[in-house]
N, C-alpha and C positions, 0 to 999 in steps of 0.2 A: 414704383409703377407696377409691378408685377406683383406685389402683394394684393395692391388694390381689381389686379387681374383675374389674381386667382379667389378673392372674395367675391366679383361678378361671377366667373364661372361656376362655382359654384352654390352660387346662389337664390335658382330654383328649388334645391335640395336644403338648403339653409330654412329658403320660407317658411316647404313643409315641416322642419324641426321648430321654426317660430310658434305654429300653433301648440304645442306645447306649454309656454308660458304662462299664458291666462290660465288653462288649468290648472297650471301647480300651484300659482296664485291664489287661485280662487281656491282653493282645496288646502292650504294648508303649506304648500312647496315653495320654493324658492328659486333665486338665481342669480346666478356673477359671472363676471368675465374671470379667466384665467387663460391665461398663457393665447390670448387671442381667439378663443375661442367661448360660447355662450354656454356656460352647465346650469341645468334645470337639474332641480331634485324633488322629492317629495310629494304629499297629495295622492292625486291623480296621477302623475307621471308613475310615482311609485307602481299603484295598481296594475299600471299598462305595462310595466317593465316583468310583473309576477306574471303576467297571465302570458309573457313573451317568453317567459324563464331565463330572463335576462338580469344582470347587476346593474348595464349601463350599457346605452346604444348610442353610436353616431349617428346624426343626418344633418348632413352639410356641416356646418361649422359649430353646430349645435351637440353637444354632448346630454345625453338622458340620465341619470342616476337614481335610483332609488335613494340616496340618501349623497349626506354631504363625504363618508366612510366610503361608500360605494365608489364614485367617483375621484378622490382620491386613489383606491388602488388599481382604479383601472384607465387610470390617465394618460400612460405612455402611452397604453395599447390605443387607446380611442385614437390618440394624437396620430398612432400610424392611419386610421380610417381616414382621417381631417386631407391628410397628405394624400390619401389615394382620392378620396372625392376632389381634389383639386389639378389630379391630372386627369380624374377620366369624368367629370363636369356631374353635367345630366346625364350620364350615360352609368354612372356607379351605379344605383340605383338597379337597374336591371342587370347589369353585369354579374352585380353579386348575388342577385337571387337568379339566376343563369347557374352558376359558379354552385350553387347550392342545390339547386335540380339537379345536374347534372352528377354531382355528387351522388347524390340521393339514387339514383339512377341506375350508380354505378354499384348500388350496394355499399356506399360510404357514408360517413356522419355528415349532414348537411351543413352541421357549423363547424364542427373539427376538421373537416377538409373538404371545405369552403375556399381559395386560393389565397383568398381576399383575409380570412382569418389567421391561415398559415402565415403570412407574411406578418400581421400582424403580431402573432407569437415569437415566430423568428426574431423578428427586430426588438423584442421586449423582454425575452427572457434567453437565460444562458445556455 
């Protein structure tokens, strides 16, 4: 029951990661479940992910990857986003580009200390 709770909560943020799909389809990309979670790769997604300077983004339960390589090594880490989008709902979303302004703000890297990415580093690497 709680799993099924925490897919409803976060499942406005899932949506927007759903649009995704069709593009990487139609382009060229792909997509599987792993570990309960949806990874898109390729296509389209790829291009959005270069022009973000990203390997691979969460949204909602939706993992992004530029390729199938990508996603792989960046899987723990996403898996920590999955778990924070499912306690803070709809509200990750702005929390973390908050968490990133504010950063930015402070005269800090807005993804290297980002609270939201620290954690996830913490929990992934030694």
């Amino acid at each position: 029951m709680m799993a099924i709770l925490k897919y409803l909560w976060t499942f406005p943020s899932t949506l927007l990661g759903l649009t995704f799909v069709p593009l990487a389809y139609c382009s060229g990309g792909g997509a599987q479940v792993v570990q309960g979670a949806l990874e898109v790769h390729g296509g389209l997604v790829s291009a959005w992910l270069k022009l973000c300077r990203a390997n691979a983004m969460t949204i909602g339960h939706v993992i992004l990857g530029r390729n199938k390589d990508a996603l792989q090594a960046s899987r723990q880490h996403e898996h920590v986003h999955i778990r924070q989008y499912e306690a803070w709902g709809i509200f990750f979303i702005p929390a973390y580009l908050l968490s990133s302004l504010v950063a930015w703000l402070c005269a800090k890297h807005p993804y290297y200390d980002n609270r939201f990415e620290q954690e996830a580093f913490d929990k992934t690497h030694d």
